[in-house]
C-alpha positions in Angstrom: 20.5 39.1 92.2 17.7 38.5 89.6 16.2 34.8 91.2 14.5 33.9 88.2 18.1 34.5 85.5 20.1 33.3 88.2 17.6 30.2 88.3 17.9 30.3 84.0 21.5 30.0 84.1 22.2 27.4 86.8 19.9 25.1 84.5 21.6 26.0 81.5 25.2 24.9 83.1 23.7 21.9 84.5 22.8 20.9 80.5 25.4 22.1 79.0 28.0 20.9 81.6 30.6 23.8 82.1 30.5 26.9 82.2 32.0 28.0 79.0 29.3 26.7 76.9 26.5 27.9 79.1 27.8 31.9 78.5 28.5 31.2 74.5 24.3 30.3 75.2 23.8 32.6 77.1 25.6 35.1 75.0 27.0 36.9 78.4 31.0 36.4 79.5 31.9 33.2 81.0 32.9 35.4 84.6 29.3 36.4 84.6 28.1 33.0 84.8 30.4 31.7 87.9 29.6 35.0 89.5 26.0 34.1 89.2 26.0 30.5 90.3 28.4 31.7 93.5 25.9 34.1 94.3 23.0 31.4 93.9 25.2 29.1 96.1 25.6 31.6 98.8 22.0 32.8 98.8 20.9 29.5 99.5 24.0 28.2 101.6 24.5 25.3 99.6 27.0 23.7 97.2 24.9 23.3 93.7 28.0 21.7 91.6 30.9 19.7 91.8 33.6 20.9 89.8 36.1 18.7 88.9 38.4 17.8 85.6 35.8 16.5 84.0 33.7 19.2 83.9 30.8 20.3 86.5 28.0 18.2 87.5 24.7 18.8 90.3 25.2 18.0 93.6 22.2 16.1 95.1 20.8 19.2 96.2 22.0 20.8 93.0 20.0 17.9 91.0 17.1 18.6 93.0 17.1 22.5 92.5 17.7 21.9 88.7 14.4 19.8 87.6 12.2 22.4 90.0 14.1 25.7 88.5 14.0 23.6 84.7 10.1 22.9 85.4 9.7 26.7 87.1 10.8 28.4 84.2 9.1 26.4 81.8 5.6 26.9 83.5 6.9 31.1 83.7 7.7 30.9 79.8 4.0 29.4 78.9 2.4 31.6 81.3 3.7 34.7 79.4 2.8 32.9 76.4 -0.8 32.4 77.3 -1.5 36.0 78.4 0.3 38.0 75.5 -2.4 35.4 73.5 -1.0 32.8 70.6 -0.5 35.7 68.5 1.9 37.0 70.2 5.7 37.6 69.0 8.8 35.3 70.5 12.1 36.6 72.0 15.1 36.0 72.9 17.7 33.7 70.8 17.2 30.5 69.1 19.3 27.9 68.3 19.2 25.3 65.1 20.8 22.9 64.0 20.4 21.4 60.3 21.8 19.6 57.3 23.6 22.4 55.6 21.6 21.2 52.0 18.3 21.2 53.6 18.2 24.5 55.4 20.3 26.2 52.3 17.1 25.2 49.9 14.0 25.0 52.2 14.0 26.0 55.6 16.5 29.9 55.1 14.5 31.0 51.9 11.4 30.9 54.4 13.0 32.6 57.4 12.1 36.0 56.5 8.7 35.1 57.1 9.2 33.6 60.4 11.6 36.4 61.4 9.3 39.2 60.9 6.3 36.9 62.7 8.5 37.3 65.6 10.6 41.0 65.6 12.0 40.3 69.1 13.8 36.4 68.4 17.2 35.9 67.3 18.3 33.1 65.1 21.3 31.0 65.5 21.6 28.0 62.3 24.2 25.4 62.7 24.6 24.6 59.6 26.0 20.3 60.0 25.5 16.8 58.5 26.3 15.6 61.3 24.2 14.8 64.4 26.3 17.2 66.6 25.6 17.5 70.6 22.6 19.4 71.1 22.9 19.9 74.9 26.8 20.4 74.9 25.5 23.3 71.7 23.1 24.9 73.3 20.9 24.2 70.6 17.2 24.2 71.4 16.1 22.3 68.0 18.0 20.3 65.1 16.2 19.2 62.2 17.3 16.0 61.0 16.5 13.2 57.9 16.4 9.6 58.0 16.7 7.6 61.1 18.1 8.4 64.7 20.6 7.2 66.1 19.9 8.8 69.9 17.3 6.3 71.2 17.3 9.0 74.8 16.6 11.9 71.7 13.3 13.7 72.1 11.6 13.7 68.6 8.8 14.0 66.7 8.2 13.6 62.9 7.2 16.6 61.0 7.3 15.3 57.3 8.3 12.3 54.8 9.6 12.6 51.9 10.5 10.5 49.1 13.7 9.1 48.2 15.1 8.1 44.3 17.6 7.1 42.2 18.7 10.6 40.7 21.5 11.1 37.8 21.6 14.0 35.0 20.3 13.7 31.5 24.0 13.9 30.4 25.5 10.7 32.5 23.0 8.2 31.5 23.4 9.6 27.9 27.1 8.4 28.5 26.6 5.4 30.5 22.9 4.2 29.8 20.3 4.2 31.7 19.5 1.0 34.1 16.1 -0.8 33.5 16.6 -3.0 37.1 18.4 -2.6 39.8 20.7 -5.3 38.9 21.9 -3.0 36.1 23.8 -0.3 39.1 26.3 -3.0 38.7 27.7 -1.5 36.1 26.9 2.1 36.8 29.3 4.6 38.9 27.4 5.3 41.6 28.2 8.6 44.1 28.3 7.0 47.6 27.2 9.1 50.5 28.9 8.1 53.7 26.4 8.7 55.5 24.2 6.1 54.5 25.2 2.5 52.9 26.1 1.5 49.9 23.3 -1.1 50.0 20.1 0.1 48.2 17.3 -2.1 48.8 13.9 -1.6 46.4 10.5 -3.0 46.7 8.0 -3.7 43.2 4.9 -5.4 43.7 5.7 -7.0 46.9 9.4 -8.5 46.0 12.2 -7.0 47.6 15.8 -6.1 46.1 19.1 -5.3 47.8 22.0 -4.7 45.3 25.7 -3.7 46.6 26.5 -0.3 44.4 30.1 0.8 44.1 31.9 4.2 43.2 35.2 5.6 43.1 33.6 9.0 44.6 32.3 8.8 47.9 31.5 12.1 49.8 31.0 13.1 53.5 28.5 16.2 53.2 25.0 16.1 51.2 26.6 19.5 49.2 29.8 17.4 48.1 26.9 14.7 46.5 24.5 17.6 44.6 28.2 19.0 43.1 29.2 15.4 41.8 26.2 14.7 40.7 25.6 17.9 38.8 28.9 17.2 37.1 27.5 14.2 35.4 30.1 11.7 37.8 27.7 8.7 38.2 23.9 8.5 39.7 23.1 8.4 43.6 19.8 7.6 45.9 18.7 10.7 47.8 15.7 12.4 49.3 13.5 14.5 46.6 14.2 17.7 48.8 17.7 17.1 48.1 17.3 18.0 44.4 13.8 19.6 44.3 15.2 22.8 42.4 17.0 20.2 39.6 13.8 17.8 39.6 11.5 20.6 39.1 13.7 22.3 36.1 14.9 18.5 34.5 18.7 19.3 35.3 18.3 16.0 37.7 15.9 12.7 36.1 15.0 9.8 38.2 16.0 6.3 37.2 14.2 3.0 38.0 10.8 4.7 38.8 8.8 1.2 38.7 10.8 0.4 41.9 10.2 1.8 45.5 12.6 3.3 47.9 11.7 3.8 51.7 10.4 7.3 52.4 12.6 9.6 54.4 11.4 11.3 57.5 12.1 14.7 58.7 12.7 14.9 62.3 12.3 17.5 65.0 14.9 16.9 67.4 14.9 18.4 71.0 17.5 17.8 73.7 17.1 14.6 76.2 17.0 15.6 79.6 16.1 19.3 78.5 12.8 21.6 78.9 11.4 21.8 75.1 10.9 26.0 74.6 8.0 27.2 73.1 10.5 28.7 70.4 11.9 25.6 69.4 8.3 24.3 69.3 7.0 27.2 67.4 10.1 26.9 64.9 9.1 23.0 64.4 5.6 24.6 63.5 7.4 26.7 61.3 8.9 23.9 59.4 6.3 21.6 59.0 4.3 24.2 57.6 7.2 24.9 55.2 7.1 21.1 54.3 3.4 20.3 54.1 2.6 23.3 51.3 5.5 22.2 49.1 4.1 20.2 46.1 5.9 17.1 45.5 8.5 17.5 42.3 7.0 16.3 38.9 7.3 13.2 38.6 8.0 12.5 35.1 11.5 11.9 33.9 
């Protein structure tokens, strides 16, 4: 028995709670993970987990073992790091998770790069809106917008972006264009579910929150961008959102004078979890991405 896989897949059951999901990580059949752990339970002639309906969790011995094997392998994977020099490629498999509208226009036109920097590493994208369950995934990193609702969530900022009022050229030809925020009133507006329908602006120190209302409202940042392109009603979103519609004039921004709260872009890693040097690497990779993109014109 290989100590130091057996060692990698004990900890990845232990985060991912059964052994189903730590094979689909693992990319091996689930017999091959309970074959491992019973041979790592018999080499050491102790219990490690307590299976049970509710899935499998450490023993107190099996807690113990986990945070040294979690910390072991983490020192091993830095070690190899540090002597192939920071040059040198990743391996392995990598797993992301991102809004589907984000990664489709800035993070997967830029993987090639990242890809070829690293011949050896495998890429998994979960592509989701929604915060999914990084442990329970198996994912290693999940790039997310706005705020966090995981207050145990390991994260760190890696961009902010700016937020608007966006609608086509066509709509406000139809329905006008509003001077104040008072004026969304009487503007459709293209709720997104996943924030409220409460837009609050700031200009010269006075702040404004006005209730918008719709008959559209949309669960996925794609089903937005499609209404909005068909000239349905105007929507607050994040620049990055549109960049490709801002840049060309197919999207305009409305109410300029006033001032929406920036939008941050989050590196998320799982609580409880070691943080790879992939998944660090990748968040690297990203903010790079992010801090060379010039902000969209800003004219109307």
């Amino acid at each position: 028995m290989d100590r130091y896989q057996a060692m990698a897949t004990f900890v990845r059951v232990v985060e991912t709670g059964s052994f189903s999901a730590a094979a689909r990580h693992l990319n091996v059949g689930q017999p091959a993970v309970s074959k491992t752990i019973a041979q790592l339970e018999s080499r050491l002639q102790v219990s490690l987990l307590i299976r049970s309906t509710h899935g499998l969790t450490p023993t107190e011995v099996g807690q113990s073992f986990y945070e040294r094997a979690r910390n072991a392998i983490q020192e091993a994977d830095e070690a190899e790091l540090a002597a192939k020099g920071a040059g040198a490629g990743l391996s392995g498999r990598l797993r992301v998770s991102a809004a589907t509208t984000f990664a489709r226009l800035h993070v997967i036109p830029k993987l090639p790069h990242f890809l070829a920097a690293h011949p050896h590493l495998d890429v998994d994208i979960i592509l989701d809106d929604r915060m999914i369950d990084l442990v329970a995934e198996g994912v290693d990193i999940s790039l997310r917008m706005g705020m966090l609702s995981d207050s145990t969530a390991v994260a760190r900022k890696i961009a902010t972006g700016g937020r608007s009022v966006l609608a086509t050229p066509a709509y406000l030809a139809r329905a006008g264009k509003p001077q104040s925020p008072a004026d969304l009133a009487n503007h459709e507006a293209i709720i997104y579910s996943q924030q409220p329908n409460v837009w609050s602006f700031t200009r010269d120190g006075a702040a404004v929150s006005v209730s918008v209302g719709g008959r559209l409202r949309v669960s996925a940042a794609e089903g937005l961008r499609a209404a909005l392109l068909a000239d349905m009603g105007l929507t607050i979103a994040s620049d990055w959102m549109f960049a490709p519609e801002l840049e060309n004039g197919a999207i305009v921004r409305v109410l300029e004078a006033w001032s929406l709260p920036p939008i941050g872009l989050w590196a998320v890693f799982p609580a409880g979890r070691m943080m790879t040097a992939k998944a660090r690497r990748f968040a690297a990779f990203v903010e790079e991405i992010m801090g060379s993109k010039p902000a969209p014109s800003q004219t109307a």
